[in-house]
Biotite code that builds the C-alpha atoms (Angstrom):
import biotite.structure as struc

atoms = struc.array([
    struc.Atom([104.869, 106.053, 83.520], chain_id="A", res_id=1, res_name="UNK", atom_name="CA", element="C"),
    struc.Atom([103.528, 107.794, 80.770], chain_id="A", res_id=2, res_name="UNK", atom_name="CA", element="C"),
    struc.Atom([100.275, 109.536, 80.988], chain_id="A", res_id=3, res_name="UNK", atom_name="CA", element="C"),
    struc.Atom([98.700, 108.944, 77.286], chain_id="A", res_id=4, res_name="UNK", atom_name="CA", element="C"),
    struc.Atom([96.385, 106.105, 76.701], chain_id="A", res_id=5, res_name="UNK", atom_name="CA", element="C"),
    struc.Atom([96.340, 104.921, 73.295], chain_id="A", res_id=6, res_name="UNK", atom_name="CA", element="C"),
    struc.Atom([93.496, 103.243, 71.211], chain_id="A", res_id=7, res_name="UNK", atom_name="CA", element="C"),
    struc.Atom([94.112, 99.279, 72.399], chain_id="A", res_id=8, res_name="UNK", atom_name="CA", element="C"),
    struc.Atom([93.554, 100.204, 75.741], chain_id="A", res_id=9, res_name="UNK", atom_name="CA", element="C"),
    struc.Atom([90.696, 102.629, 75.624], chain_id="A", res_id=10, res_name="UNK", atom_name="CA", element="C"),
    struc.Atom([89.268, 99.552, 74.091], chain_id="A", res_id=11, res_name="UNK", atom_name="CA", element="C"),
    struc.Atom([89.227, 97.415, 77.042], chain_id="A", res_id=12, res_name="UNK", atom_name="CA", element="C"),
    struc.Atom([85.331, 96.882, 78.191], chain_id="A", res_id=13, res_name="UNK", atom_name="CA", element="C"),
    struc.Atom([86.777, 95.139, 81.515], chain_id="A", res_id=14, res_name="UNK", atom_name="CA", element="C"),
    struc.Atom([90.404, 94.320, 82.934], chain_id="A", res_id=15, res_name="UNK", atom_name="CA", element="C"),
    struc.Atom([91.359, 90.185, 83.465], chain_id="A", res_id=16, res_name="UNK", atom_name="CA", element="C"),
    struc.Atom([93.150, 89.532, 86.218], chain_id="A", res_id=17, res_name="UNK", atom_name="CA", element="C"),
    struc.Atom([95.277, 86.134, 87.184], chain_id="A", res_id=18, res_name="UNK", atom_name="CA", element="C"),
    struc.Atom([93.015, 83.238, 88.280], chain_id="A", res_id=19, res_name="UNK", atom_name="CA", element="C"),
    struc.Atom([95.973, 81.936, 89.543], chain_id="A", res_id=20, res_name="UNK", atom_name="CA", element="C"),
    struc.Atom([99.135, 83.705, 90.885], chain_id="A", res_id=21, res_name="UNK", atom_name="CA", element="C"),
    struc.Atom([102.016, 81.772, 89.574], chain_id="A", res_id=22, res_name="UNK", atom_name="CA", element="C"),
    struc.Atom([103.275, 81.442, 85.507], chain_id="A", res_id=23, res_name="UNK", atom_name="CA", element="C"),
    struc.Atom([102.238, 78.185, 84.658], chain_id="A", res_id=24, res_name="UNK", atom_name="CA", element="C"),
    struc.Atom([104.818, 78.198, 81.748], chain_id="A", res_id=25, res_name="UNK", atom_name="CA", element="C"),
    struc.Atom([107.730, 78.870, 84.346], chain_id="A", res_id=26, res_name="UNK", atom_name="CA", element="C"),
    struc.Atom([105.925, 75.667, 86.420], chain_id="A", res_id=27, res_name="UNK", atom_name="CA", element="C"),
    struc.Atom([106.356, 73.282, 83.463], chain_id="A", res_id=28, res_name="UNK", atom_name="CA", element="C"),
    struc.Atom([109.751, 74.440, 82.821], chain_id="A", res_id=29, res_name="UNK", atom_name="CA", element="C"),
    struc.Atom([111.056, 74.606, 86.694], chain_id="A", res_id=30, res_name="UNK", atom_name="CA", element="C"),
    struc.Atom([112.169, 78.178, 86.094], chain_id="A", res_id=31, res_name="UNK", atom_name="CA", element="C"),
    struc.Atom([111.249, 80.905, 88.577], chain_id="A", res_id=32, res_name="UNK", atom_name="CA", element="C"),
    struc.Atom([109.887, 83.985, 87.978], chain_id="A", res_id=33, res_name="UNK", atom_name="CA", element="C"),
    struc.Atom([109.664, 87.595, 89.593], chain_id="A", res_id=34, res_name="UNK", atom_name="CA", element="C"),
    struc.Atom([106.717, 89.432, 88.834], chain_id="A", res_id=35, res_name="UNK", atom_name="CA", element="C"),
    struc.Atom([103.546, 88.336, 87.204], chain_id="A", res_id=36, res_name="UNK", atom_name="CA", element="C"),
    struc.Atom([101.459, 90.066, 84.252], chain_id="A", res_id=37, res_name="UNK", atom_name="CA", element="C"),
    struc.Atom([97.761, 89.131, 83.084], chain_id="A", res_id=38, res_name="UNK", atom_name="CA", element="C"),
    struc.Atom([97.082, 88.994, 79.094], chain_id="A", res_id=39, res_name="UNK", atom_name="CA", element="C"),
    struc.Atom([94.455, 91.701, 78.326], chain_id="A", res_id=40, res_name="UNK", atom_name="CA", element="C"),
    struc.Atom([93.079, 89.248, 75.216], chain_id="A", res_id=41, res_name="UNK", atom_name="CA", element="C"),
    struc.Atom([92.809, 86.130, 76.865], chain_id="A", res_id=42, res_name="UNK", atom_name="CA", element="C"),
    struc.Atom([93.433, 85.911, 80.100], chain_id="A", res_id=43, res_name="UNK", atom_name="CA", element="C"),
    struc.Atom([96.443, 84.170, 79.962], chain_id="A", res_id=44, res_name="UNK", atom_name="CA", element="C"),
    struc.Atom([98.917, 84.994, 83.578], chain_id="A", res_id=45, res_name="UNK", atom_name="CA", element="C"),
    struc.Atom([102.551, 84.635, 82.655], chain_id="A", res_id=46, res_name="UNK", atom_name="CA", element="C"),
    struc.Atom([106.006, 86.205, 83.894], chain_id="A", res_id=47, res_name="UNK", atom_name="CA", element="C"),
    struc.Atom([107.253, 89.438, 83.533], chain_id="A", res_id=48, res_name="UNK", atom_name="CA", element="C"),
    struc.Atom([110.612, 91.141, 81.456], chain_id="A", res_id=49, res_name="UNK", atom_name="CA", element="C"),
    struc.Atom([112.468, 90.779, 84.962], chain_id="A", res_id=50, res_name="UNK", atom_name="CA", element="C"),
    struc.Atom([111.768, 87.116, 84.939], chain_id="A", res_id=51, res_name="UNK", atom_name="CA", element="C"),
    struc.Atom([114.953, 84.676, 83.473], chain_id="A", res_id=52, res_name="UNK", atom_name="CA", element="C"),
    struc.Atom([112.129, 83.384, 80.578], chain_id="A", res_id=53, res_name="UNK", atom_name="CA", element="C"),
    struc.Atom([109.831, 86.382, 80.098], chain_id="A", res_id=54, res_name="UNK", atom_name="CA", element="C"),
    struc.Atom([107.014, 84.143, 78.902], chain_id="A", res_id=55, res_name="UNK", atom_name="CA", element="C"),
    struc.Atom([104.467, 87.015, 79.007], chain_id="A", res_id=56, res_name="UNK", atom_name="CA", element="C"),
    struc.Atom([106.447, 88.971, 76.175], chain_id="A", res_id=57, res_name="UNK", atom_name="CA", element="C"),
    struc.Atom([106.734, 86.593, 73.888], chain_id="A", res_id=58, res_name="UNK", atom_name="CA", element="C"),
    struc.Atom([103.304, 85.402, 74.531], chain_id="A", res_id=59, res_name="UNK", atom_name="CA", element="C"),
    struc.Atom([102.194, 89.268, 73.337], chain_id="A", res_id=60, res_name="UNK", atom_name="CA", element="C"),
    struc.Atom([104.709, 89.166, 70.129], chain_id="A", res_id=61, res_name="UNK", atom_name="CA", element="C"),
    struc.Atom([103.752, 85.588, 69.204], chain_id="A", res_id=62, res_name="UNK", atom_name="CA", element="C"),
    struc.Atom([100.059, 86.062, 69.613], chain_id="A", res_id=63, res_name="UNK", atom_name="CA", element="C"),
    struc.Atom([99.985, 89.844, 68.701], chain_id="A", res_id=64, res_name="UNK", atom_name="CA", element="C"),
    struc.Atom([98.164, 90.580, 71.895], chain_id="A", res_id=65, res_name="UNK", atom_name="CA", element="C"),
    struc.Atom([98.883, 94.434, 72.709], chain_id="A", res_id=66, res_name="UNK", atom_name="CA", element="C"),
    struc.Atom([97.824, 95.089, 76.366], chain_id="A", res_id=67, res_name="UNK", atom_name="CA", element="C"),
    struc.Atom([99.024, 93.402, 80.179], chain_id="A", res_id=68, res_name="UNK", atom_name="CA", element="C"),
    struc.Atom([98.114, 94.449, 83.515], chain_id="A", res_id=69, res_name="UNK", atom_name="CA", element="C"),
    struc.Atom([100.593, 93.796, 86.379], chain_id="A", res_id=70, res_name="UNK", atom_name="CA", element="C"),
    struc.Atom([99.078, 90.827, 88.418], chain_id="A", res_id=71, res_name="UNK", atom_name="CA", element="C"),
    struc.Atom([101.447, 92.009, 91.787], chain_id="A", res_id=72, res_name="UNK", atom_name="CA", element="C"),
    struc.Atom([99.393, 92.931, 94.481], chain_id="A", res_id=73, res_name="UNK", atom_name="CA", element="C"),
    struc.Atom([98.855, 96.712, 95.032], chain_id="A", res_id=74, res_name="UNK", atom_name="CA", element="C"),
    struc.Atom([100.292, 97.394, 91.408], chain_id="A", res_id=75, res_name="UNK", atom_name="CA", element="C"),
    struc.Atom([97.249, 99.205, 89.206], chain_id="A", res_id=76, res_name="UNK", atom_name="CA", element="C"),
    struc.Atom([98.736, 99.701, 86.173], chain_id="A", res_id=77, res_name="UNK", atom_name="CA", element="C"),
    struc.Atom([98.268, 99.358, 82.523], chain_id="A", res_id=78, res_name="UNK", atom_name="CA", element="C"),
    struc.Atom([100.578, 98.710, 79.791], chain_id="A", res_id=79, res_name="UNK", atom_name="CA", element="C"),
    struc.Atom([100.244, 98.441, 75.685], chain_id="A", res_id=80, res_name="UNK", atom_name="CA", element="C"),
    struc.Atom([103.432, 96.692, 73.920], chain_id="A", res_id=81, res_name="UNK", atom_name="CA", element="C"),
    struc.Atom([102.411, 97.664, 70.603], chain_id="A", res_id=82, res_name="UNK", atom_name="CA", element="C"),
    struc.Atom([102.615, 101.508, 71.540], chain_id="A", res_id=83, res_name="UNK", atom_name="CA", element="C"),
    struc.Atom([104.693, 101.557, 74.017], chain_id="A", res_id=84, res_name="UNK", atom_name="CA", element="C"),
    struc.Atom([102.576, 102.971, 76.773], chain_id="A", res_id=85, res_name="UNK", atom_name="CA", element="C"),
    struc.Atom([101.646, 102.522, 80.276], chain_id="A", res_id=86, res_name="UNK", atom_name="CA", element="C"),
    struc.Atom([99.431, 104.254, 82.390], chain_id="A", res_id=87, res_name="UNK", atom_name="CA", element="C"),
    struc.Atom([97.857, 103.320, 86.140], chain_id="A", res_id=88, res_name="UNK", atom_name="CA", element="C"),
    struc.Atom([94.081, 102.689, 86.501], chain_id="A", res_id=89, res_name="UNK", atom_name="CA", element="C"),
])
């Protein structure tokens, strides 16, 4: 992982994490998914880029929401799509 943090995440007051662990997109649809990524905006828990649907990547293009936190257990890590960076925490 890179080790630069740029300005969208240095903005975060306090990291969101899942309320639930399970994509509720991937429920409606009956898809599965394989890891699980929490919305630094609003909240929002959806599947990752390894997933068949990748719900939480076109949930950050189509909402222009920059930064996601993995939502795996023992993952502690950071990522901004509009930058292209990732860092742990």
């Amino acid at each position: 992982m890179k080790n630069k943090i740029c300005a969208h995440i240095l903005d975060l007051k306090e990291l969101k994490t899942a309320k639930e662990h399970v994509c509720e997109e991937c429920v409606e649809q009956g898809s599965q998914w394989v890891h699980l990524r929490t919305c630094q905006t609003c909240g929002v828990t959806l599947c990752c880029d390894s997933s068949p649907m990748q719900h939480m990547s076109h949930h950050c293009k189509k909402e222009s929401h920059p930064v996601i936190i993995s939502s795996e257990p023992g993952e502690q890590w950071i990522y901004c799509f509009t930058d292209d960076i990732a860092a742990e925490y």
